[in-house]
Structure formats: C-alpha cells, structure tokens
N, C-alpha and C positions, 0 to 999 in steps of 0.2 A: 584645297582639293579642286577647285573650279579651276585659279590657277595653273593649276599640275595637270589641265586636260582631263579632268576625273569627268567619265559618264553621270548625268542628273538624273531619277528615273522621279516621273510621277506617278504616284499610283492613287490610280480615279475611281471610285467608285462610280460617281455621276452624281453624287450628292454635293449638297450647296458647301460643304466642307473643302472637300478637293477641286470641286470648280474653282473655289477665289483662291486656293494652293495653285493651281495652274497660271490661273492672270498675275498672280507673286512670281514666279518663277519663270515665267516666258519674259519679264522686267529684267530681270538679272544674271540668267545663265543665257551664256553663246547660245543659241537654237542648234548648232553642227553639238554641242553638248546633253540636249535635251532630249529625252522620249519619255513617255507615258506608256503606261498599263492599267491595261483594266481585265478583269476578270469578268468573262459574263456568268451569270447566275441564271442558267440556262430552266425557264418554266416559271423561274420564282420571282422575278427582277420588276421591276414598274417594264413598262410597254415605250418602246425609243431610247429605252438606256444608254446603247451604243452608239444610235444614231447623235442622243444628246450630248454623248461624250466625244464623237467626233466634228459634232457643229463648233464646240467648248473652245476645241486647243486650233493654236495657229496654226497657219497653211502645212508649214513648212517643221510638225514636229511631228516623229511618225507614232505609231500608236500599235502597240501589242496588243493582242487576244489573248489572255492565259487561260488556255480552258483548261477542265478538269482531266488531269490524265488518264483517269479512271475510264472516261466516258459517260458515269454514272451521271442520272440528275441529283439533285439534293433530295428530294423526295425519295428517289430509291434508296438512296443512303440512307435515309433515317429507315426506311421501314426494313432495311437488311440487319440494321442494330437491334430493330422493334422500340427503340425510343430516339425521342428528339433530345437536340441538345440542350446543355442549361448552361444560367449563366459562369457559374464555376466548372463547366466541363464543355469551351467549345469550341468542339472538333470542329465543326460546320466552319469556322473562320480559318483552322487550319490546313485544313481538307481542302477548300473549293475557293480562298482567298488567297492566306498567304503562301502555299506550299504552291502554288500555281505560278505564283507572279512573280516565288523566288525563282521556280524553274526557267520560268521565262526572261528574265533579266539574264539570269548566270548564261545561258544558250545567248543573249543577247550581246553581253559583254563578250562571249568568245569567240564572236560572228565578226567582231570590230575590235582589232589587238590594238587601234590608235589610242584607246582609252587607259590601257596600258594595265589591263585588270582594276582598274579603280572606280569607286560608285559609292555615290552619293544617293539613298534611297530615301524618296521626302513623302513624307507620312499625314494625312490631316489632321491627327489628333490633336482636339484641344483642350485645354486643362479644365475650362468648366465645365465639359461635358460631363465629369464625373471624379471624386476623388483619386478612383484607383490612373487613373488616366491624369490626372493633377499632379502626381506624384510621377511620373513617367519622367527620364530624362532626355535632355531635347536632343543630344547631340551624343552619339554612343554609335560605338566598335562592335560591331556584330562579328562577333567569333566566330560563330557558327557559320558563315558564308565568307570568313576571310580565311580563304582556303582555296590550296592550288594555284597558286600566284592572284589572287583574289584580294584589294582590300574595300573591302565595303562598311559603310559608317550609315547607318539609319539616322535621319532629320525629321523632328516636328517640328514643320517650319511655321505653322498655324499656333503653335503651342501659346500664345500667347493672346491670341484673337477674342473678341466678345463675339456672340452669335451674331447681334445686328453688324459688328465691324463689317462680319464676311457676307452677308448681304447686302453694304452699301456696295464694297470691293465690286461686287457680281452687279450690280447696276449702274456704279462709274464707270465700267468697262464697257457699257452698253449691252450686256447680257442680261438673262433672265435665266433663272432657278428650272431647273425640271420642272415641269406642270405638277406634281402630284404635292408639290407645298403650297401651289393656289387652290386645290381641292382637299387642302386638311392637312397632309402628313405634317410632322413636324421633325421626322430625320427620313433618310431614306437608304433603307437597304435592302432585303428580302424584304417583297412586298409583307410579308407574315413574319416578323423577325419574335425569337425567343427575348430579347429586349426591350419591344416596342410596348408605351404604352397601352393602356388601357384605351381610351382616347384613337390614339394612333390605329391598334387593332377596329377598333368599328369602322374606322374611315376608310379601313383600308377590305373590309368586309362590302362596306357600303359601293364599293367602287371596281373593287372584282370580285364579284359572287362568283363567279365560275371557278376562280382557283381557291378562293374560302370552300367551296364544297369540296375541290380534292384533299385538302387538309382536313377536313373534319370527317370527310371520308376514313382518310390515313389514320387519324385519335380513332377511328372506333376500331378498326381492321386491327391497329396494335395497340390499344387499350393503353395508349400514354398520352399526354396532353402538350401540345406546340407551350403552352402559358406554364410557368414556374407553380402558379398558385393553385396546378389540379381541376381547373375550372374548363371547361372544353369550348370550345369559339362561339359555339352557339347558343350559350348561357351568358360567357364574357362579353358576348358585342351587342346579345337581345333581338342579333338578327338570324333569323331562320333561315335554312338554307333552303328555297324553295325547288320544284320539281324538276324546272330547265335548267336551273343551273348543276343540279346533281346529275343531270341525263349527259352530261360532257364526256365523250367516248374518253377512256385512258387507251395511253398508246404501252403497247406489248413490247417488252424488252428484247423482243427477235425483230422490234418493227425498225425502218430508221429514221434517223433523227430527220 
C-alpha cells in the first residue's frame, strides 16, 4: 500500500501511545503520504492536547481536526441520553472519536484523488493494554469504509509494543509525554474517562476540580454514575468537590462555543 501511493493517516489522540505511533511512522512513510488526526474532546480533554499534538508530529505533516458534527459536547451528550457510557456500550468512542476522524479522512482522501482512494488507517492499539484489544488483528479490510472507490485497511502498528518500549521510543526521539503522566495519569483520554482507574480517577480529580465538579454535577442532575461500579466521584476519589470549584458558570447551549 505505501508502494501503491496509498494515503497513511495517524490518528493521535496525544497520548504516549500514538505519540511513539507518530515517531514510527514519520521513519517510514514518504511525508507527501502522511497526515494525522486528531479529534478534540472539546471541555473533557487534558489542557494543550492540540497544542501537544501539533508540537508531536514533523513540520511538514498536516494535521486534521475531526470535530464532532453534532456540535454537541460530550457532556451534553451524555445528559441528552441521561446516562454515561459503559464499558460494553461506548458510544462516547463512536460518537465524538471514530465517527469523526472516519468522516474526516474519507472528506480527506477525496480532497487528494493522487492517493487513488487508498488508506492505510494506523491505529495505537496495543495488545497488552487489554485482552479484548490483544486479540484484535493487526492488519484488516475495513468494509465498512471500502466503499465508493474507497480501499482502506486499518493498522495497529504499536500492536506489539511493551508500554516502557513506547516511552523509550518518545524519549530517543528527544520528545516528552504530555505533562499529565508526570502528574499521575497513567493513560490519557477524557480527562474523566468510563475506563480509567481507580487511581487515575483521583489524579485526575486532584488536578481539575473544576471539571470533576461538572461531572459530579451531571451524576446528580441524571442520577447515573461516570464509574461502572455505581459509586459517584466524590465517594471514588475521597475528594469533595469544594465550593469554587462548583461555582464554575455552565455555558448555555444558545451560548457560543
């Protein structure tokens, strides 16, 4: 496919996973072959996400914004459903990640007819992260977007990586991690993610209260819990949400962004 002129796309979160995806891939694909995506997670996201993901990638590779079509935040979203997602139901990665970044690739590939509809979509996942994710295959035909003179092949090109590998990777290269893994996190996605541990969750309390109080806000207002285990943030992390951080104005969905 590289051969063949086939479009590379990275899709970055900005976590330490797709950053050493990016330093692998800027090694081996032409750069006139390469671009990246990122989806921002508009309200929920650690603070410089973008800004780190455009420090990340080389001069000369361009970079998409897949925002959400809807317009919606994720927050609205969940409280339009009246519950958050779970691990067996989530929408939240379909919604405001991959339905985004497919939209924006496919607009992208038929912005640039030299790639000849062909795309190579490189993925960070990697196997120890989690069995169901262990059992993923690396190198697979996405039917569902080989369409309309379309042929795209999803790559987990990390699929084999140990976590320290992809943290040496990000510091051979003379790079550094997002801040929020020298302040605790130990992945990083929505700063409040339905995933995150236990652990993770306080750190990430301990480090924005302001948006911990909109969440815990959101669990009372819809009587469902951001955590699988029923337990609401201010029980699970032992941090209280104190006065200034609750008094944080919410913006009005007639306001703009």
């Amino acid at each position: 496919m590289f051969r063949a002129g086939a479009l590379v796309s990275n899709s970055t979160s900005g976590g330490k996973d797709s950053q050493a995806m990016t330093i692998l891939l800027s090694r081996i694909v032409p750069r006139d072959q390469l671009v990246a995506v990122h989806a921002p997670l508009e309200g929920v996201e650690w603070p410089g996400m973008i800004e780190h993901v455009r420090a990340t990638l080389p001069a000369d590779v361009p970079l998409i914004l897949a925002h959400v079509t809807s317009g919606k935040t994720l927050l609205e979203s969940i409280e339009d459903r009246g519950q958050f997602p779970s691990p067996a139901v989530r929408w939240c990665t379909s919604s405001t990640k991959r339905g985004p970044i497919e939209w924006g690739l496919r607009h992208y590939l038929k912005a640039h007819p030299r790639f000849g509809g062909r795309i190579v979509s490189a993925l960070g996942m990697r196997a120890k992260e989690s069995p169901a994710r262990a059992r993923k295959p690396v190198w697979r035909l996405n039917e569902r977007n080989s369409r309309a003179g379309r042929t795209w092949f999803d790559w987990l090109s990390n699929h084999d990586l140990a976590e320290r590998q992809v943290f040496d990777i990000i510091q051979d290269a003379g790079q550094a991690p997002h801040p929020a893994y020298a302040m605790g996190m130990s992945r990083l996605s929505c700063v409040f993610c339905i995933m995150a541990s236990r652990a993770d969750l306080c750190t990430a309390a301990r480090l924005q209260p302001r948006l911990c109080a909109d969440y815990v806000e959101l669990e009372r207002r819809i009587g469902h819990t951001l955590s699988p285990s029923d337990v609401p943030l201010p029980d699970l992390t032992g941090i209280p949400v104190t006065a200034d951080a609750a008094r944080r104005p919410r913006r009005r969905r007639d306001q703009p962004r």
